[in-house]
Each structure stands twice: as structure tokens, then as C-alpha cells.
N, CA, C and O atoms as a GROMACS GRO file, in nm:
protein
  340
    1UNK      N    1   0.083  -0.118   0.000
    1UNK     CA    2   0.000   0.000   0.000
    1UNK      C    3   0.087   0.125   0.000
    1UNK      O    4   0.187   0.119   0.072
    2UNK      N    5   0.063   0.251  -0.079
    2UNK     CA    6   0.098   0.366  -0.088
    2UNK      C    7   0.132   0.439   0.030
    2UNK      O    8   0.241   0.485   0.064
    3UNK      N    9   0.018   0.442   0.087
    3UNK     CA   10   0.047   0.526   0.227
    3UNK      C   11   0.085   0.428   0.362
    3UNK      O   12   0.081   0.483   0.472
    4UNK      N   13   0.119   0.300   0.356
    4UNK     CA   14   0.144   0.231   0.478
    4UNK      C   15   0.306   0.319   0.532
    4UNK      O   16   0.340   0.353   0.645
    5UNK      N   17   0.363   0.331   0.427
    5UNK     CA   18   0.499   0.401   0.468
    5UNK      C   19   0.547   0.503   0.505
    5UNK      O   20   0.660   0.523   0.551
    6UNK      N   21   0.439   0.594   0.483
    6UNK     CA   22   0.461   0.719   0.552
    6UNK      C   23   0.382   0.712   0.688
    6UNK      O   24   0.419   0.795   0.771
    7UNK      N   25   0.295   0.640   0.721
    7UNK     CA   26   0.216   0.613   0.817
    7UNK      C   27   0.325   0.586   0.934
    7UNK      O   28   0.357   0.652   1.033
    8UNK      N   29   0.376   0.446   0.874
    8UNK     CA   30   0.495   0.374   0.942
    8UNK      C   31   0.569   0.501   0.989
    8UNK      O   32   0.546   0.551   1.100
    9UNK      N   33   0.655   0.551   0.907
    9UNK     CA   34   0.718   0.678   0.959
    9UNK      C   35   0.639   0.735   1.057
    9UNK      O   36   0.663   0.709   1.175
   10UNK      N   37   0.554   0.804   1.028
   10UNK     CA   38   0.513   0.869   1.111
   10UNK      C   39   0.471   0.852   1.283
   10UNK      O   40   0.436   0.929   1.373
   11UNK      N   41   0.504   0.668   1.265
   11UNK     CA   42   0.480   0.604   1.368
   11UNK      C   43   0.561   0.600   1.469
   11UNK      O   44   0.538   0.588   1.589
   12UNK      N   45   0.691   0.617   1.389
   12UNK     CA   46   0.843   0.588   1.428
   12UNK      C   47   0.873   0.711   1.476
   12UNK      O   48   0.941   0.718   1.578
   13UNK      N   49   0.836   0.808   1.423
   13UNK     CA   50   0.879   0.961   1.443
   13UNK      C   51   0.828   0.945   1.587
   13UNK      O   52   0.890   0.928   1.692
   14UNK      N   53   0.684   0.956   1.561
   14UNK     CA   54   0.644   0.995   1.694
   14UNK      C   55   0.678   0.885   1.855
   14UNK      O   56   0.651   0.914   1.971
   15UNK      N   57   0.732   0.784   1.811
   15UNK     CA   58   0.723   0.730   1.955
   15UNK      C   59   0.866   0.781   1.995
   15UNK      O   60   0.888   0.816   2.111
   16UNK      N   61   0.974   0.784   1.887
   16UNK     CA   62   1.108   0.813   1.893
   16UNK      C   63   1.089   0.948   1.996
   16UNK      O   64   1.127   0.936   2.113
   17UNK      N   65   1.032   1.073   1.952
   17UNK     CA   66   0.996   1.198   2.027
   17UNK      C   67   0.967   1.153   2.170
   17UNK      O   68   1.022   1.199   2.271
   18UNK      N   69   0.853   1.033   2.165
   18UNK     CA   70   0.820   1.045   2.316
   18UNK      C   71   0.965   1.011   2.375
   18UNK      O   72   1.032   1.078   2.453
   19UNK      N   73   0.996   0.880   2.312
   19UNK     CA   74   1.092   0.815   2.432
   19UNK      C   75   1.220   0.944   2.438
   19UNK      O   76   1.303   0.945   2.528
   20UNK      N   77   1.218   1.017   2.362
   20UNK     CA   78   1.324   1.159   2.447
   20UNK      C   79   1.293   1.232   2.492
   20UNK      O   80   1.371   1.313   2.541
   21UNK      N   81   1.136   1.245   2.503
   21UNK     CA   82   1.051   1.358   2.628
   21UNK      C   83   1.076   1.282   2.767
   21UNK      O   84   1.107   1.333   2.875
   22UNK      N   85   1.045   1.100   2.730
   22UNK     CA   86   1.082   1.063   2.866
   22UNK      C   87   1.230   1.073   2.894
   22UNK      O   88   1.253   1.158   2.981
   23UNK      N   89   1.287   1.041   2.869
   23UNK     CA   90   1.468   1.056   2.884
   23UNK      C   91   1.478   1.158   2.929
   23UNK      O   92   1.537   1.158   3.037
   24UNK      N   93   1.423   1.316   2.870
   24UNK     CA   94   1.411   1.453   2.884
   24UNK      C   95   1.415   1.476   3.040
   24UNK      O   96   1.501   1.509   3.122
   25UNK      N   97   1.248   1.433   3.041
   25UNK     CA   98   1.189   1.469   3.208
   25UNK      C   99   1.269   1.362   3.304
   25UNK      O  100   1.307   1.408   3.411
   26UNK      N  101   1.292   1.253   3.282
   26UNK     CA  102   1.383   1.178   3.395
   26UNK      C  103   1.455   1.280   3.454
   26UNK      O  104   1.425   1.359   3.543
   27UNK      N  105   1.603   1.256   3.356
   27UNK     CA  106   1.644   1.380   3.379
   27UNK      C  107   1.639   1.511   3.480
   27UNK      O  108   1.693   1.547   3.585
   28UNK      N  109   1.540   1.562   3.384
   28UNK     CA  110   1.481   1.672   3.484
   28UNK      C  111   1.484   1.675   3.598
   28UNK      O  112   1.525   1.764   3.673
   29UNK      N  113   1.404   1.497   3.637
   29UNK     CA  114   1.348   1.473   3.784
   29UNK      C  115   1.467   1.415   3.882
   29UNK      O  116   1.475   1.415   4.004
   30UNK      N  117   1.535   1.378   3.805
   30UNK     CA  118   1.652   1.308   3.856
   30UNK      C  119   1.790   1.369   3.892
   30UNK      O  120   1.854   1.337   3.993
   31UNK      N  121   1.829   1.455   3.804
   31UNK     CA  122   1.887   1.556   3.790
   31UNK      C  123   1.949   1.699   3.751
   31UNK      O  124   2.052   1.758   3.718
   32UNK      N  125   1.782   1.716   3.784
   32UNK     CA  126   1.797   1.874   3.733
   32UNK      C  127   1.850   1.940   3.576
   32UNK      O  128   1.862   2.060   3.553
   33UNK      N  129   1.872   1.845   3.494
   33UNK     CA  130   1.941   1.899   3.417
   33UNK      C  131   1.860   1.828   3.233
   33UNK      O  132   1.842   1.712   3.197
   34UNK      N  133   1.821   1.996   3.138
   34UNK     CA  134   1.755   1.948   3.080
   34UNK      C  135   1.832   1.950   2.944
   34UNK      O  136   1.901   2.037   2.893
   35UNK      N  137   1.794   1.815   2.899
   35UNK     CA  138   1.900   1.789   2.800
   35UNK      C  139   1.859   1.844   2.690
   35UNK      O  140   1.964   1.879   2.634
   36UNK      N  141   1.723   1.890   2.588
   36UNK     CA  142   1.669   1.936   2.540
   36UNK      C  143   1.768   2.098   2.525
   36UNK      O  144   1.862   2.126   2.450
   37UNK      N  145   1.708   2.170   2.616
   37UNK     CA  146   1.778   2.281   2.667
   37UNK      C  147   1.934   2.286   2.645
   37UNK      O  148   1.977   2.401   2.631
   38UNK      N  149   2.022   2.191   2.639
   38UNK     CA  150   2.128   2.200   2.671
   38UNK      C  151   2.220   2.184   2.525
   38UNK      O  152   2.331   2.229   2.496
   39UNK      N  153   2.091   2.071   2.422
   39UNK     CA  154   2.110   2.063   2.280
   39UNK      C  155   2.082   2.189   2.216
   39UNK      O  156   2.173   2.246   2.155
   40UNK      N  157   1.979   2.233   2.223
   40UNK     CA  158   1.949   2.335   2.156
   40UNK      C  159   1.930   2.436   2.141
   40UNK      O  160   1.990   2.474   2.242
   41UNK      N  161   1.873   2.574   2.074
   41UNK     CA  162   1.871   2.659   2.129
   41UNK      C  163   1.724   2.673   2.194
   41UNK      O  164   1.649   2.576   2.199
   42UNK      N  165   1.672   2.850   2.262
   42UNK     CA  166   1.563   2.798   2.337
   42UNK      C  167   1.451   2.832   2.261
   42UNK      O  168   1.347   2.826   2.326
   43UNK      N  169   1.432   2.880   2.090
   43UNK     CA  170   1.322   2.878   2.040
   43UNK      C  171   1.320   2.739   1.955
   43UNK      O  172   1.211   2.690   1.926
   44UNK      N  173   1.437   2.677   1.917
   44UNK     CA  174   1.442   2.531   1.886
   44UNK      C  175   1.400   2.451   1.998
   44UNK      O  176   1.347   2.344   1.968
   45UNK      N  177   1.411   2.478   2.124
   45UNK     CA  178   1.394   2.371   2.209
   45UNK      C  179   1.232   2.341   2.223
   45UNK      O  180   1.173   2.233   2.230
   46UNK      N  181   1.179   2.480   2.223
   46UNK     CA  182   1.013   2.505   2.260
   46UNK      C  183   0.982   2.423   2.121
   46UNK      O  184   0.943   2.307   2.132
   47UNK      N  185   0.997   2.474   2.005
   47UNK     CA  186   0.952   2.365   1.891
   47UNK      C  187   0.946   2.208   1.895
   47UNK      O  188   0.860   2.138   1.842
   48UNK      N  189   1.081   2.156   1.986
   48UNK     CA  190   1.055   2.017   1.997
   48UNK      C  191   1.006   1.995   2.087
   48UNK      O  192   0.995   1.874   2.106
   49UNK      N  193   0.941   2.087   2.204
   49UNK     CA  194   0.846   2.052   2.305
   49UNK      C  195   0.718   2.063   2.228
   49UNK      O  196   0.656   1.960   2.255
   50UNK      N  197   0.648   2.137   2.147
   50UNK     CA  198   0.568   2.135   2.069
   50UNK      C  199   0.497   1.994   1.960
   50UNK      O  200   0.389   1.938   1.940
   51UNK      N  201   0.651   1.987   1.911
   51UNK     CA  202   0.608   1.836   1.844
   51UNK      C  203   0.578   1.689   1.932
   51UNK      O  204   0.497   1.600   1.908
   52UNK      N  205   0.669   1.701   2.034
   52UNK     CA  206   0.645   1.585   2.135
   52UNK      C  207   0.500   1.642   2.190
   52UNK      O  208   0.466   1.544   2.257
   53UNK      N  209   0.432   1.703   2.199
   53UNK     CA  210   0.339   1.756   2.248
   53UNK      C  211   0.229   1.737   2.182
   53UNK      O  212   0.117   1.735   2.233
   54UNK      N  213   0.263   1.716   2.032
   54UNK     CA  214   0.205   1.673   1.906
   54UNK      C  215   0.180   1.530   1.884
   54UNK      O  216   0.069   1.482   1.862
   55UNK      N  217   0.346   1.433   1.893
   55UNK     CA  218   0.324   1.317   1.901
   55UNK      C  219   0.215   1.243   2.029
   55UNK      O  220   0.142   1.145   2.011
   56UNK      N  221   0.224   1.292   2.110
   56UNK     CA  222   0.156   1.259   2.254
   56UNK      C  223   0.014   1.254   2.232
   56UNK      O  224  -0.056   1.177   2.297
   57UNK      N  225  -0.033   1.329   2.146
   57UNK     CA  226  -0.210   1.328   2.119
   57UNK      C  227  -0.211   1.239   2.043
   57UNK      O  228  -0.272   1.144   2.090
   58UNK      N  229  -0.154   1.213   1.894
   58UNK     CA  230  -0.116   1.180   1.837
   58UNK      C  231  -0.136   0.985   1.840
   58UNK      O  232  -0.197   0.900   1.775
   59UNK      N  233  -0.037   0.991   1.961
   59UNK     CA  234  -0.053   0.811   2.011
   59UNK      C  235  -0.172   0.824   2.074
   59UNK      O  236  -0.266   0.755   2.035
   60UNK      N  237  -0.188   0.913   2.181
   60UNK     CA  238  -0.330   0.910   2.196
   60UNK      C  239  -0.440   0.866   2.157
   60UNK      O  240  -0.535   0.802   2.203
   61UNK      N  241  -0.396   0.928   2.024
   61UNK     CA  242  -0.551   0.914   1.911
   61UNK      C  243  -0.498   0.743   1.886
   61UNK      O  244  -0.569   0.662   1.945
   62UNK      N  245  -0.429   0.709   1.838
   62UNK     CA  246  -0.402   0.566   1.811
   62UNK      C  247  -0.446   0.471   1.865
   62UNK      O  248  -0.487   0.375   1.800
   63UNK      N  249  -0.447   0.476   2.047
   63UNK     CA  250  -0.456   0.391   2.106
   63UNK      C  251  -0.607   0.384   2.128
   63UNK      O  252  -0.663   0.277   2.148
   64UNK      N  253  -0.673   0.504   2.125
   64UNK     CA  254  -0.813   0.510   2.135
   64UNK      C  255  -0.928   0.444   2.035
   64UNK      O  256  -1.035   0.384   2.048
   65UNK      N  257  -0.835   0.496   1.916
   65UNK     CA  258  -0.885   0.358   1.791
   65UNK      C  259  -0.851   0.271   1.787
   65UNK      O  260  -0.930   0.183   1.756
   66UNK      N  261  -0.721   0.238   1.814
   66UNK     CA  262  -0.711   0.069   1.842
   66UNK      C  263  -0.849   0.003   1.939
   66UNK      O  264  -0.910  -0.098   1.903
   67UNK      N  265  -0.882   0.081   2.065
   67UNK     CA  266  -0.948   0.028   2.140
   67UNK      C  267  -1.094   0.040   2.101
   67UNK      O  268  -1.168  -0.055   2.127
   68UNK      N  269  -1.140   0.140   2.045
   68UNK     CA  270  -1.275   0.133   1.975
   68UNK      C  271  -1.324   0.027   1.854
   68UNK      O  272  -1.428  -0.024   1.814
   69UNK      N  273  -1.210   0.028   1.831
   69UNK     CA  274  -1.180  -0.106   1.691
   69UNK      C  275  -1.191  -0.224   1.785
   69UNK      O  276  -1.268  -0.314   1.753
   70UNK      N  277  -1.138  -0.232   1.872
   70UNK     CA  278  -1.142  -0.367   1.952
   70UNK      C  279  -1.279  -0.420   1.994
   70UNK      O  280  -1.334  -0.528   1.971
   71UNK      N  281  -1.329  -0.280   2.082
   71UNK     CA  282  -1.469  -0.312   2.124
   71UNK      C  283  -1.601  -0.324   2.053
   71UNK      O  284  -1.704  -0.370   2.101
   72UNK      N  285  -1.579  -0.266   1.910
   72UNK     CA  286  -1.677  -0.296   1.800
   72UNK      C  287  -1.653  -0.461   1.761
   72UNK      O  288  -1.753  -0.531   1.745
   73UNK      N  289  -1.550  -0.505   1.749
   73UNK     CA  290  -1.492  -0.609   1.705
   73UNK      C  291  -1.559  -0.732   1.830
   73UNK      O  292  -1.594  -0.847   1.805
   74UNK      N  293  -1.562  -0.674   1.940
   74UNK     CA  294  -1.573  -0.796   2.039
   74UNK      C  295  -1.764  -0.805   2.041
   74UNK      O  296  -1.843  -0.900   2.040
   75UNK      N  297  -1.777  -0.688   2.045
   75UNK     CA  298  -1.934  -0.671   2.064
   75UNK      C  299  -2.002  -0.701   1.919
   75UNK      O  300  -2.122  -0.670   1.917
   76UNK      N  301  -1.947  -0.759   1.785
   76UNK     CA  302  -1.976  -0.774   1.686
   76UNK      C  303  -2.001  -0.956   1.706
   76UNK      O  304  -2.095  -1.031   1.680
   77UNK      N  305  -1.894  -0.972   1.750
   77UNK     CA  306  -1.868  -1.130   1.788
   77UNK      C  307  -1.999  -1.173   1.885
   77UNK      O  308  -2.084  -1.262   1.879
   78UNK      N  309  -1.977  -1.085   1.959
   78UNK     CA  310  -2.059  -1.131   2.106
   78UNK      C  311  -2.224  -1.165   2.030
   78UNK      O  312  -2.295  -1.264   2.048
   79UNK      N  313  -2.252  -1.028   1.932
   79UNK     CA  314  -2.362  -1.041   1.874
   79UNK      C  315  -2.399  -1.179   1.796
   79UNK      O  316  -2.500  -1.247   1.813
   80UNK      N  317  -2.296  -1.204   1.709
   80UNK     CA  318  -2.286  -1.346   1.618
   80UNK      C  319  -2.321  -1.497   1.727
   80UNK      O  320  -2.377  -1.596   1.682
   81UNK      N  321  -2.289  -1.489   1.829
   81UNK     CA  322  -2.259  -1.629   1.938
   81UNK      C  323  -2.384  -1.581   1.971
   81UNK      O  324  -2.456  -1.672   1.929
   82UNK      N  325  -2.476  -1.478   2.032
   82UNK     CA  326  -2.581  -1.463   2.063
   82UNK      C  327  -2.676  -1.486   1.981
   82UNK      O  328  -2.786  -1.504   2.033
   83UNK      N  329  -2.668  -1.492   1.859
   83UNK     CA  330  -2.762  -1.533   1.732
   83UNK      C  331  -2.770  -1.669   1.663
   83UNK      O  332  -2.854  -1.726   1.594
   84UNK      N  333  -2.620  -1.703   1.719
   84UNK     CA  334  -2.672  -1.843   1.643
   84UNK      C  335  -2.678  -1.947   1.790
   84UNK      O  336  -2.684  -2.069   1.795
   85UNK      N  337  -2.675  -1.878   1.867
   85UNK     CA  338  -2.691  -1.979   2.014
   85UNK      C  339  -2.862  -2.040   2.015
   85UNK      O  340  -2.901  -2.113   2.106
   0.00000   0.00000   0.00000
């Protein structure tokens, strides 16, 4: 499929972001010191707080359709076993 690959990417992008927001805030919490901040400058830095901020809804939204997909899926079933029972 055409668009499975940019999807994919886009999949990759965004979890990659989270797992350095978490690395980020450890950090932070652990030792004061923000690595974000320390890479970049501070209107570059706010931008990649922005996009991780982006990715974060982002999976959000993913996981919420995964799970709506699930529960249509189970309650579709449930319906079928109830009909031919």
C-alpha cells in the first residue's frame, strides 16, 4: 500500500519523540538537568516541546482507535454467538 509508509514513519517519528521527552523529564526529575535545553537553542527547544506535544495526542488518538476497533470487534462477535446460540 501507498500510504502504509509514511504512516509507518510517522509512527516511528512519533514514539522516537516520546521516548526523548521521557529521557528529557527523567532527567529533569533526577537531575535537574535538561537535556533538550542544553542541545538546543531555546526557540528550537520550545519547537521540539511542541512536536512531542504533538506526538503525545497523536498516540493518543491511536490507542483510542485501536481500542474502539477492539470493542466494536468484540461486541460484533458477542452479537454473532448470541444469534446463532
Amino acid at each position: 500500500m501507498a500510504t502504509e509508509k509514511p504512516v509507518r514513519f510517522l509512527n516511528g517519528f512519533c514514539i522516537t519523540l516520546l521516548l526523548i521527552a521521557g529521557l528529557n523529564w527523567g532527567l529533569v526529575g533526577l537531575l535537574r538537568w535538561n537535556l533538550i535545553e542544553s542541545l538546543f537553542l531555546p526557540g528550537v527547544a520550545r519547537v521540539i516541546y511542541g512536536l512531542m506535544g504533538l506526538a503525545f495526542l497523536y498516540e493518543i488518538g491511536l490507542r483510542y482507535q485501536h481500542t474502539a476497533d477492539w470493542v466494536c470487534t468484540q461486541q460484533h462477535v458477542t452479537q454473532q454467538v448470541t444469534r446463532h446460540a
